[in-house]
N, C-alpha and C positions, 0 to 999 in steps of 0.2 A: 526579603524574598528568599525563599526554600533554595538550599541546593539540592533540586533532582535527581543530580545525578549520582550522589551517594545515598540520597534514600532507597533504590533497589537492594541494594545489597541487606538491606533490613528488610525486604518486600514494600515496601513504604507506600503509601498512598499521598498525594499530594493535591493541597485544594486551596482555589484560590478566589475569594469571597469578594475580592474586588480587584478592575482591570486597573494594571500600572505601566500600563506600555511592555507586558513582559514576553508577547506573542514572540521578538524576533531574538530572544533570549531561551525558548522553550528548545531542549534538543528533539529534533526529528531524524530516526525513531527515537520513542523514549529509551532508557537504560533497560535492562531486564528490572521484571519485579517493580516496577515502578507505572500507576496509575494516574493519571493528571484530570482534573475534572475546574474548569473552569466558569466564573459566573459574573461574565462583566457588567460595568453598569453604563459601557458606552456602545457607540455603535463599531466598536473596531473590529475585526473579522476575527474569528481564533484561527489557530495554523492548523493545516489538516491534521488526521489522525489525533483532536482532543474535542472529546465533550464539551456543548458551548450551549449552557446556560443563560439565556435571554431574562432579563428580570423585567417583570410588566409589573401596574399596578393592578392592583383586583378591583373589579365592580360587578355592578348587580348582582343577580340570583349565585354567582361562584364565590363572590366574596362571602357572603351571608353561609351557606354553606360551609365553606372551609371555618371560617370564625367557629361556627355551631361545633365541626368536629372536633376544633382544638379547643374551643373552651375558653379562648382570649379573645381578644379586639386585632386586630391587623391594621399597621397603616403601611403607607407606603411599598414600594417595590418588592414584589420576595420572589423567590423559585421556587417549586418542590422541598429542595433539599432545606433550606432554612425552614419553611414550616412540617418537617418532620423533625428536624433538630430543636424547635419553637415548641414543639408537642413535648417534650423529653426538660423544658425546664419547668420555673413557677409560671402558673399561669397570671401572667401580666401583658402588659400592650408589649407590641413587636416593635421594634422602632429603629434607627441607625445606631442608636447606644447600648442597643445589644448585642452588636457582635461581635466584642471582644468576648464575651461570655458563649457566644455560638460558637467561637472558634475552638474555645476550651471547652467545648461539649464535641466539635469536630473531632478534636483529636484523640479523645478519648473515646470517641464511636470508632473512627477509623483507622487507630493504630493495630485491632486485633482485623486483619485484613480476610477471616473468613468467617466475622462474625455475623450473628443474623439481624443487626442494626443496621448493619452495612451493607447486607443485600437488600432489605428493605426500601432504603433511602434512594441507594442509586438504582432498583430497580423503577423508583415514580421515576428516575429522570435518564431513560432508556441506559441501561447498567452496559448494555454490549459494548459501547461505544467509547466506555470506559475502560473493558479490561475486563472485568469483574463478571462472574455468570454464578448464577445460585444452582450449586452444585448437591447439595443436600432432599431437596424435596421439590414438589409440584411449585411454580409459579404462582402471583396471585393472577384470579381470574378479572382483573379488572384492564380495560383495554381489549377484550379476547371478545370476539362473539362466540356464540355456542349455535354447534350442529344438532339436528332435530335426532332425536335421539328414540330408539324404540326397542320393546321389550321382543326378544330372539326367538324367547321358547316356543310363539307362535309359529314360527318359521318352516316350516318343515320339507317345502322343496324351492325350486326358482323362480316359479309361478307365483309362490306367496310374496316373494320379495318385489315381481314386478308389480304385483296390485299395493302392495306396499309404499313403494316409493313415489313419489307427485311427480320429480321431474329427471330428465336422466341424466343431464348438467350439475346434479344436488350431490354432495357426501352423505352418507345415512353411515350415524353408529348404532349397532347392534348392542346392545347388552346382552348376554346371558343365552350366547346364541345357540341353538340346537346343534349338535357336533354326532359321528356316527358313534362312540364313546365319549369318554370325561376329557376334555382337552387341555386340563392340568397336567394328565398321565405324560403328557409328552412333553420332558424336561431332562434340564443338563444332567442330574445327574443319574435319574433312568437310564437315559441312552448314553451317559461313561460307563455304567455299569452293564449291557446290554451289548455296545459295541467297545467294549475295554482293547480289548486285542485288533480291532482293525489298525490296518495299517495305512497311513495319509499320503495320497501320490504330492507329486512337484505342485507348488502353485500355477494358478495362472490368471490370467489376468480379466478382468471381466468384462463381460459382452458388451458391445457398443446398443445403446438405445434403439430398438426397430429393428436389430442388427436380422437377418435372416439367418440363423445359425441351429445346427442340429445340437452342437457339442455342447457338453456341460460345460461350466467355470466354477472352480475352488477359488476362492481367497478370503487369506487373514490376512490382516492389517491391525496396526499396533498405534493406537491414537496419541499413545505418550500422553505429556502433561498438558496436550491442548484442549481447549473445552470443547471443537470441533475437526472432526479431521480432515485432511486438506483436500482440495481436491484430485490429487495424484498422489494419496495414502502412501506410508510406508509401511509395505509389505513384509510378511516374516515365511519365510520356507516351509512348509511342515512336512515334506519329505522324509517318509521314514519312522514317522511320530505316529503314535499309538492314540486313537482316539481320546481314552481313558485320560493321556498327560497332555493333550490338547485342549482337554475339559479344566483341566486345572490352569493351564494356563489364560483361559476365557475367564476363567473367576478373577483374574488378577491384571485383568483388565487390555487383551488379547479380544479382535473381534472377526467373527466367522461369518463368513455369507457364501451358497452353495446354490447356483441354481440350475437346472435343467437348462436343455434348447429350448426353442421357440415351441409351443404346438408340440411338444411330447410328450406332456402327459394330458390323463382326462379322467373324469369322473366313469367309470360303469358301475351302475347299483351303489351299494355300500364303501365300495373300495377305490383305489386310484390305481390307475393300468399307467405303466411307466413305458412307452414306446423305448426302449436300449436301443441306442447308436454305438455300432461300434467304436472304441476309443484306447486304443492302443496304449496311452499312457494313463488308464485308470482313475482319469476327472471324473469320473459320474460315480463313484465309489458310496459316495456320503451319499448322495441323493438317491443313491438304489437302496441304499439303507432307510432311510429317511424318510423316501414314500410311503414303502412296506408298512412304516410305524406308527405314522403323523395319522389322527383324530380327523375327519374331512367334515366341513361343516356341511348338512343338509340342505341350504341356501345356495350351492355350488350347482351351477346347471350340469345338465351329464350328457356324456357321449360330445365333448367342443373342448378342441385342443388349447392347452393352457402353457405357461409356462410357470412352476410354483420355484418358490424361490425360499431357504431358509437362513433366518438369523438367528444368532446366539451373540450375546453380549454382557456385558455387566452395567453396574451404575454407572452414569456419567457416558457413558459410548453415544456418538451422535454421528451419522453419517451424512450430514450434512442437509442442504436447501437445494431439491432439484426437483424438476419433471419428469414424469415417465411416457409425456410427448400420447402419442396415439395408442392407450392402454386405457383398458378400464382392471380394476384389481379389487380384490377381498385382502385387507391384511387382519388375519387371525392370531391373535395371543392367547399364549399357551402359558405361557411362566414370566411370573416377575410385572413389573410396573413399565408400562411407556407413556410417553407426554408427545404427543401429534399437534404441530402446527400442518397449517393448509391457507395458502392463499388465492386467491381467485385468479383463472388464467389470463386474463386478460390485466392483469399488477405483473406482467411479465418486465417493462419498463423498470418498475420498483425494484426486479427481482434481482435486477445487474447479470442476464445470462451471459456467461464467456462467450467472446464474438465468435462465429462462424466459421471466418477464415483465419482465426488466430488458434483454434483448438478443435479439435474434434471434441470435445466437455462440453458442446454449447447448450447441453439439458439442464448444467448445473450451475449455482450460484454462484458469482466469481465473490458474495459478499459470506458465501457458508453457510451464512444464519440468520435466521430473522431477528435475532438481536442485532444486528449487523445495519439493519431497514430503519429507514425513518418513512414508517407507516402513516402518516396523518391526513394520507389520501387513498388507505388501503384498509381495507378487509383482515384482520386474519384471524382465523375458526381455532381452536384449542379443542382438543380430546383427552382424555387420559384412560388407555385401554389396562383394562386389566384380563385377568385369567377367563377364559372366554367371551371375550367380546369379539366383533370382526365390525372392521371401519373398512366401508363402501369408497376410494376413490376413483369419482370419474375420468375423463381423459382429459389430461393439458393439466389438470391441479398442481398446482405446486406444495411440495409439503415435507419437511423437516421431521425426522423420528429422532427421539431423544431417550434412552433410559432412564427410568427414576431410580425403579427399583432391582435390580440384578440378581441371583443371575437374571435373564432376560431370553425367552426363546418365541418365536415368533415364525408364520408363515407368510407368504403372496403367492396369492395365485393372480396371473396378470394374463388378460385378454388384449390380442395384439388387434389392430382394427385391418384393415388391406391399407390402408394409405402408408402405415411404416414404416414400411422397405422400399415404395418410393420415395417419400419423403427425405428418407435416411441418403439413400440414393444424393438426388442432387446437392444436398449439402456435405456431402465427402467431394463430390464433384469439384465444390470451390474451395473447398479445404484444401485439395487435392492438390488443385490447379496455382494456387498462393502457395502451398509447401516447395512446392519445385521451382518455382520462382523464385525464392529463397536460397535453394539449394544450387542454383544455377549461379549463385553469388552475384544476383541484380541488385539486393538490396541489402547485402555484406556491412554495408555500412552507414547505413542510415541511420542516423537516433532512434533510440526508442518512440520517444515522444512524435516524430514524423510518422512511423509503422501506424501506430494509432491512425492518424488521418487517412494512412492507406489502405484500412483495413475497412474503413466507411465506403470510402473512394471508388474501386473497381471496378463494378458496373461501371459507371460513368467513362472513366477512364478510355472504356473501351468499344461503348455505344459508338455505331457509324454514324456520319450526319444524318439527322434528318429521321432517325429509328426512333420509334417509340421509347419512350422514358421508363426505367424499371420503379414500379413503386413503392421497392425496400430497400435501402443497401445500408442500411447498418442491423444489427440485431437483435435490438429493441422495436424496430418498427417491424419488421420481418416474423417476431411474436405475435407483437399487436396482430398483423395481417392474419395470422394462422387462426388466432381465438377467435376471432369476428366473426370469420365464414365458416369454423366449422362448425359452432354451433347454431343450428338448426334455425330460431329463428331471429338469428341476428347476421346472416349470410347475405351480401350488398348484392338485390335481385334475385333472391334465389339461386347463385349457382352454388355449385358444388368447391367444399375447398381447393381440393386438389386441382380443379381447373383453373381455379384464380392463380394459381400459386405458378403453374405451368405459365400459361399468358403472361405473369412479370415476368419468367426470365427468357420469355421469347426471344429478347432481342442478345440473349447470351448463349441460348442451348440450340442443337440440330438434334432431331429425333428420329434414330434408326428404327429400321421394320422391325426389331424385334420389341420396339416399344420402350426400349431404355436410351436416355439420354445422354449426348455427349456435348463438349465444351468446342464453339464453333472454331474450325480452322485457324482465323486468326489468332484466338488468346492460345493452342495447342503450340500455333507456329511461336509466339511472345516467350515461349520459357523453352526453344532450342539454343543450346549453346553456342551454334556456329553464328546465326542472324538473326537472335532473339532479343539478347540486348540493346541493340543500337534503338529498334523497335520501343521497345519499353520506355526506354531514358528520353524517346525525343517527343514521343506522345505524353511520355507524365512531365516532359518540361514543359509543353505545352497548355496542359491542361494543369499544373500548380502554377504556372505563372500567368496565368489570365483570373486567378482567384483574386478579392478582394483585398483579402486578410494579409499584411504580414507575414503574422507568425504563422501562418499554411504558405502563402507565394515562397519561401526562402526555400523549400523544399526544391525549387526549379533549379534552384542554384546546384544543388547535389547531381541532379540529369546533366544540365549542360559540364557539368564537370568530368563526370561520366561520361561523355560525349566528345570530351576535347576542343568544344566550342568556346576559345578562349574570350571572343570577343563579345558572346551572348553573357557569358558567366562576369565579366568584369562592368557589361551594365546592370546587372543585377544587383551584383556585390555593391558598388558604389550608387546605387539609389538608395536613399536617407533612410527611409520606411526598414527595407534590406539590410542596408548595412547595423543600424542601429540593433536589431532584433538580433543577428548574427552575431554581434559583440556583447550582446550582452547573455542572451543563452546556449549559442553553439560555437563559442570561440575558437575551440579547436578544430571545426571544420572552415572558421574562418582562413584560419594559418594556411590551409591546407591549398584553400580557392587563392591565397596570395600569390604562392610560390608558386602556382597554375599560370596563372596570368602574367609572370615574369617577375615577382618579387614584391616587395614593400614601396621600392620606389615606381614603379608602377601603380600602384596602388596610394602616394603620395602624390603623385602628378594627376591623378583623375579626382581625387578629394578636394586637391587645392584649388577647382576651379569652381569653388562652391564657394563665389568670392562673399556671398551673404550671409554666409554662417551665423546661428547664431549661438549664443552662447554657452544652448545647454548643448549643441553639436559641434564647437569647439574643443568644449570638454570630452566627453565622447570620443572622438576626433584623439586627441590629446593623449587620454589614457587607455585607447590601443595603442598606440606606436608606442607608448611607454613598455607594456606589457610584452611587446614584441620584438621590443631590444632596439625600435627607431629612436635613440633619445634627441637625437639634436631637433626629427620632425614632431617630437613629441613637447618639448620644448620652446618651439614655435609657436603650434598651436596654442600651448598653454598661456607664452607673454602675451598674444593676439587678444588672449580672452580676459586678461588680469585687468586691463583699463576699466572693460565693457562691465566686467564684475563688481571693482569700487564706484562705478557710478549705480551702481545696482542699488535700489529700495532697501534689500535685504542684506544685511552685513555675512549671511553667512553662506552667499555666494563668494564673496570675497574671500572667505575662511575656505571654503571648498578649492576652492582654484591654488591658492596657497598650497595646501597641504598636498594637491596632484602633482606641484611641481618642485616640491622638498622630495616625496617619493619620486620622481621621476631622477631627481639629480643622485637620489641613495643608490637607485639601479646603476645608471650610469657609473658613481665611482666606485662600486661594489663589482664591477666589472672588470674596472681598469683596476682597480688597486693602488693606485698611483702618484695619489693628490699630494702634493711636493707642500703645499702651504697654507694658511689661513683664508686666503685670499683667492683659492680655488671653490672653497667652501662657502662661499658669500649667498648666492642663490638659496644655497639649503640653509643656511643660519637664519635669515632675513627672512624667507617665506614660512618658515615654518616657526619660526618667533610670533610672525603676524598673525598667523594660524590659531595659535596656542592663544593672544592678547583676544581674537575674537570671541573663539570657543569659550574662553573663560567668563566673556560678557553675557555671552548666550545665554550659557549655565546660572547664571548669578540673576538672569531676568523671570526666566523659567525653567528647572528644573526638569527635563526631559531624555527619556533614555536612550532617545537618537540624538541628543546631541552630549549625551557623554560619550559616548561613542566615537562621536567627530572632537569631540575636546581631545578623548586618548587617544585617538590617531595622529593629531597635532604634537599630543606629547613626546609620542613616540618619536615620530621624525625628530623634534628639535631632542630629544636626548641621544638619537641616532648623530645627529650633525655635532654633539658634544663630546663624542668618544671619538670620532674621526679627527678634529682639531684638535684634539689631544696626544695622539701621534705624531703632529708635526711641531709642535711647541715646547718649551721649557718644562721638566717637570712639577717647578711651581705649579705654572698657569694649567699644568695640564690636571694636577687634581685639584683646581676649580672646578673647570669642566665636567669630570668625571664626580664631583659633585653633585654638580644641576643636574646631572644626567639620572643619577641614584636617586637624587631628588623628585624628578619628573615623571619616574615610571613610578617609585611608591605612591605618588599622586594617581595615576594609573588604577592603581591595585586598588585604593582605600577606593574608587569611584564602582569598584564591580566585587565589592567584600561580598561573599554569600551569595555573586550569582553562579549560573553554572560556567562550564569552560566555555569559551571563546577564541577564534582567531585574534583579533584585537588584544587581548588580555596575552596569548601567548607569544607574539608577538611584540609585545611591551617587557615580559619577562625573558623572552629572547637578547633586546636591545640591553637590558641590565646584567645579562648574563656577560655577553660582548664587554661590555664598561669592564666589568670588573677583571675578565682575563687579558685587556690591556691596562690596569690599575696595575696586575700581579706581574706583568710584562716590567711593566717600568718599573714596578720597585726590584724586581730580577735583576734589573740591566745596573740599578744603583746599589746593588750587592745590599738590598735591605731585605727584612723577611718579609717572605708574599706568600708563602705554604698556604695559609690560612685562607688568605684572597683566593687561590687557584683552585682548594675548595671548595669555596665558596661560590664561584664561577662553574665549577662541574656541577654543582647541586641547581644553580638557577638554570644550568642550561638543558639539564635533563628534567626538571620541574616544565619550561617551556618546550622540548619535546610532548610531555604526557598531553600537556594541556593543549598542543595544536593537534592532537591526535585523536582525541577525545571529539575536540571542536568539528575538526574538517575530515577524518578518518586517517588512514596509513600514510597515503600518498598526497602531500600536500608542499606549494612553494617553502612556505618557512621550513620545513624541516630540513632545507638542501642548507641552511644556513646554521641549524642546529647539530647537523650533523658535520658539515666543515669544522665547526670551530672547534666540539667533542671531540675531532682527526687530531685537527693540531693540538690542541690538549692531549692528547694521549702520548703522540708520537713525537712530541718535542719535548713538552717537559714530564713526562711519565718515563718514554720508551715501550709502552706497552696498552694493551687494550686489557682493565679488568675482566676478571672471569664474571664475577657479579653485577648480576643486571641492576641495581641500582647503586649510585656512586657512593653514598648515604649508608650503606649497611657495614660497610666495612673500610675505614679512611684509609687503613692501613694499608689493604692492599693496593692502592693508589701510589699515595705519597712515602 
């Protein structure tokens, strides 16, 4: 198995042609630089964030087909990737005893990580989801539908384009469109040369979608090395910059967009009439330039305010997956190559838009990119505009602009419809109304993963009995609702959108005489600080704890705690369903409901009367109170369940229970410090011996990577319980021990050669680490030499720092142990903390 996690550092590409159990072994996220593409041949799930390669067998007319293209015979199971890789050797049958030979044809395609083998292959088996984007030229066009396409030059006012187009729901590309000039002429470095000496105001930030706005907006944004930019860009100042060295910075990969207000500018006759607002800090600077200059294509109806909008980019710039909601637009290219995806508005679900009440972004794709989409229930249309072309999109389209070719200059002109400033309107409303409720520190502390449910939730929430039902509340259905009625004739009875949209949120909004809408009294009163909370916490305790689910009801537990309802919150905690789900994903808000309700013995006295426990809720049971320092009720629980275990079917229940109560006795005297004798030690000798005699049977029946796993967690303990007896004993017998113990963790190490890092694993070089600085203790105390040993003991113990650091991040349990024992090493037999961060570069400064 690959180590991933130092192939980044070479950019590495990693692929894995058959599953080995190695899903709970992958790190999430991966390393930098490092790509993971996997292709199982079982049904085991891959871990998010990796391509997951389904391998079917081929029949009928696909099989026959594929065979013809390559040129061989195919039998059994393949993907994509093996028969592009199948194409590239001799042509003979496909079979399972080629893949050692496909592997070595792998790695030789995907060591050069921008080669054009490699975009090929993993663009058949959707490449975004990989990593990997073909940064060099046009996509292939296979997958894509194509827009109906027409020749421009006929074009010559608006009227021709309406008799032109069949429907007004449709995109239409233009080719070769009629413009009042050459609309090549309009380019980067025309206008650096033309506006050289202009001087660039402050940035700022750009207009909210529908937004009703006079002001222009300037921004550049700096996409760096990603193949999409985010979407909350980072920004670059251009205050004070000279058009001319703004131009140079756009070549080198610097992106500019400049757009007018709403409705200020329009077509008269030949030219474009710029309505100027005034603007104090000189935002419309570029765009009074820009107007004056810009080619206007004759298909532009005249005298109907617009909003035009200009980009300037280079290769590779992509601003991302988004709608422009209630707009119809002209985008005109002027300079350089672009590639236009478009997906259908109603693929809004597909589209993943940022929710509502978690963003004001909700036009844009929280996935970036339609690389990003698993389209196989979607539409999406490909363009590729060049030097006078202009693409027609309707309102609600979704659609991603990408540079090919750069520089890259481009227009829109965008028509706003009336509904977009109401529209725009109520959905700041609950943006609005959720941000301040946040800010009012109601939901300070909630898990992320809870916000999610809350962000579906709300309406509901706060619906009176008995009120009509809202018929969106998350923001995928809330799209759906929008596409359905506004076009024309797919509108449920002919009404109008904007009435439908009003009508759902009746039972949420009041409607003043001036026509705009506000958030009714109650949810206004929900987010006062003085008697808003109480409000909130007892109505969302109410309404998460009557859900079905678990993993949604625990959220109740958060209100009533918030609420100081000690005795609502401790029937919560201590029902099974509750408890179980809290211990295992929200632990630390567990702690928190303990000490609430009067502590752990409290919370021991309401478990224990769950006189029917069973086993796997014993356990459970067990190793919380372990984890939270109850060892003697932790210990209980576990003897309770050790009998119910050996009569178990399965031997490695019995393993299980063992080895929670080896670690439970390690916390314990890792606590006290104190263990006087051999014979304190019994518990953790004996259970985690047993542990280890199971584990190893397991292992030796079926080789599997959950149960090496649970064999080194056995090990560990019983070499953990071999250093501690070594303390109190003879120094014969004690390097026995410290023996088996050096012995059990290499055991350890040889079981996880070559995979990535691990807790488990550091953890195990932790315990060896330990061994050895009491090996170097005792041979200190017998005046014999231990330099070498103490050594040796800084090096494993900073080795199992990297590697639970790597595994678990910064802040994790074992490094409170890693870093103890590196204290007393320093500061006992050192006196000092090296300057060098690794112990290994220089012994000297040490010892």
């Amino acid at each position: 198995m690959p180590v991933i996690s130092n192939a980044g550092r070479a950019g590495g590409v990693v692929l894995f042609l058959d599953d080995t159990e190695v899903a709970p072994w992958l790190l999430v996220p991966l390393p930098p630089g490092v790509r993971c593409v996997m292709a199982p041949r079982t049904d085991t799930p891959a871990p998010r964030g990796f391509a997951c390669l389904r391998l079917e067998g081929l029949k009928g007319p696909a099989a026959e087909e594929l065979q013809e293209r390559l040129g061989c015979r195919v039998d059994g199971p393949v993907n994509p990737l093996e028969l592009h890789l199948a194409a590239q050797l001799s042509r003979r049958n496909l079979d399972q005893c080629d893949l050692k030979e496909l592997i070595a044809a792998t790695v030789s395609t995907l060591k050069d990580a921008v080669g054009e083998s490699v975009r090929e292959a993993l663009c058949a088996i959707a490449c975004s989801r990989v990593g990997l984007h073909d940064e060099d030229g046009p996509r292939e066009q296979e997958g894509f539908g194509q827009l109906r396409c027409v020749d421009g030059s006929f074009l010559q006012s608006y009227d021709d384009f309406e008799r032109l187009r069949e429907r007004s729901d449709e995109p239409l590309l233009i080719r070769q469109a009629a413009f009042t000039f050459e609309a090549s002429r309009f380019s980067l470095d025309h206008l650096a040369e033309e506006l050289k000496d202009l001087t660039l105001p402050q940035k700022s930030l750009s207009a909210k979608q529908g937004g009703n706005t006079s002001q222009c907006t300037l921004l550049v944004a700096d996409q760096g090395g990603d193949a999409v930019m985010s979407a909350k860009p980072h920004l670059w100042n251009p205050q004070g910059c000279s058009f001319r060295t703004l131009a140079e910075k756009i070549r080198h990969g610097l992106y500019l967009t400049t757009r007018s207000g709403k409705a200020r500018v329009r077509r008269v006759d030949e030219e474009l009439f710029y309505d100027k607002v005034e603007d104090p800090d000189g935002k419309d600077v570029l765009v009074e330039a820009f107007v004056a200059r810009v080619p206007v294509p004759l298909l532009l109806p005249k005298d109907l305010g617009c909003q035009v909008a200009f980009w300037m980019g280079t290769t590779g710039n992509n601003f991302g997956l988004h709608s422009d909601l209630f707009t119809e637009q002209f985008l005109c290219q002027h300079q350089g190559v672009k590639e236009v995806l478009l997906l259908l508005p109603e693929d809004a679900a597909i589209v993943q838009p940022f929710p509502f009440l978690e963003s004001p972004l909700f036009y844009k794709s929280r996935a970036r990119t339609v690389d990003n989409l698993t389209l196989s229930n979607a539409k999406c249309f490909r363009v590729v505009l060049e030097p006078g072309d202009v693409l027609f999109i309707p309102l609600f389209w979704w659609h991603e602009v990408r540079t090919l070719q750069g520089p890259a200059v481009s227009t829109t002109y965008r028509f706003h419809t009336e509904d977009a400033e109401r529209f725009l309107k109520v959905m700041n409303a609950f943006y609005q109304f959720h941000k301040n409720a946040l800010e009012c520190a109601v939901f300070s502390e909630v898990p992320s993963s809870l916000m999610l449910w809350w962000s579906d939730q709300v309406p509901e929430v706060f619906l009176e009995p008995g009120a009509p039902s809202v018929p969106w509340v998350s923001s995928a259905s809330c799209w759906a609702l929008v596409w359905h009625v506004v076009r024309g004739e797919r509108a449920p009875g002919g009404l109008h959108a904007w009435s439908v949209i009003v009508n759902g949120l009746a039972p949420l909004l009041v409607r003043e005489d001036t026509g705009c809408f506000k958030l009714k009294p109650l949810l206004l009163q929900a987010v006062e600080p003085s008697s808003g909370r109480a409000l909130w916490h007892q109505r969302l305790a109410n309404f998460f704890h009557a859900l079905p689910e678990p993993k949604r009801r625990v959220e109740a537990c958060y209100h009533f705690w918030r609420l100081n309802d000690t005795s609502s919150l401790l029937r919560c905690i201590t029902e099974w369903t509750m408890f179980e789900t809290l211990e295992r994903a929200h632990r630390p808000a567990l702690l928190d409901y303990c000490r609430a309700i009067g502590g752990y013995a409290t919370m021991r006295r309401a478990l224990s009367k769950a006189d029917t426990a069973s086993l796997h809720q014993r356990i459970v049971i067990g190793r919380f109170f372990s984890h939270v320092g109850e060892f003697a009720a932790a210990k209980e629980a576990l003897l309770q369940a050790k009998p119910e275990a050996a009569a178990s079917e399965n031997p490695a229940d019995l393993g299980q229970v063992c080895t929670l109560i080896a670690e439970n006795e390690i916390r314990y005297w890792d606590s006290l410090r104190n263990w006087g004798s051999p014979g304190a030690l019994k518990d953790l000798m004996e259970c985690s011996r047993t542990a280890v005699d199971i584990f190893r049977r397991e292992l030796e029946r079926c080789d599997r990577m959950s149960t090496r796993v649970e064999y080194a967690q056995a090990l560990s303990r019983w070499a953990n319980g071999c250093f501690k007896i070594s303390c109190v004993i003879n120094m014969v017998m004690a390097y026995s021990f410290l023996s088996k113990a050096d012995e059990a963790i290499q055991e350890v190490e040889d079981l996880f050669k070559g995979c990535p890092p691990s807790k488990v694993l550091g953890r195990a070089v932790l315990v060896r680490g330990v061994s050895k600085l009491v090996l170097g203790h005792n041979r200190q105390r017998y005046r014999l030499p231990h330099r070498d040993i103490l050594v040796e003991a800084a090096h494993l113990l900073m080795r199992a720092e990297e590697i639970l650091v790597h595994a678990a991040g910064e802040v994790n349990e074992g490094s409170i142990y890693t870093h103890g024992n590196l204290s007393e090493l320093y500061l006992h037999d050192v006196g000092h903390v090296p300057e060098r961060d690794s112990v290994g570069q220089n012994e000297s400064v040490i010892f």
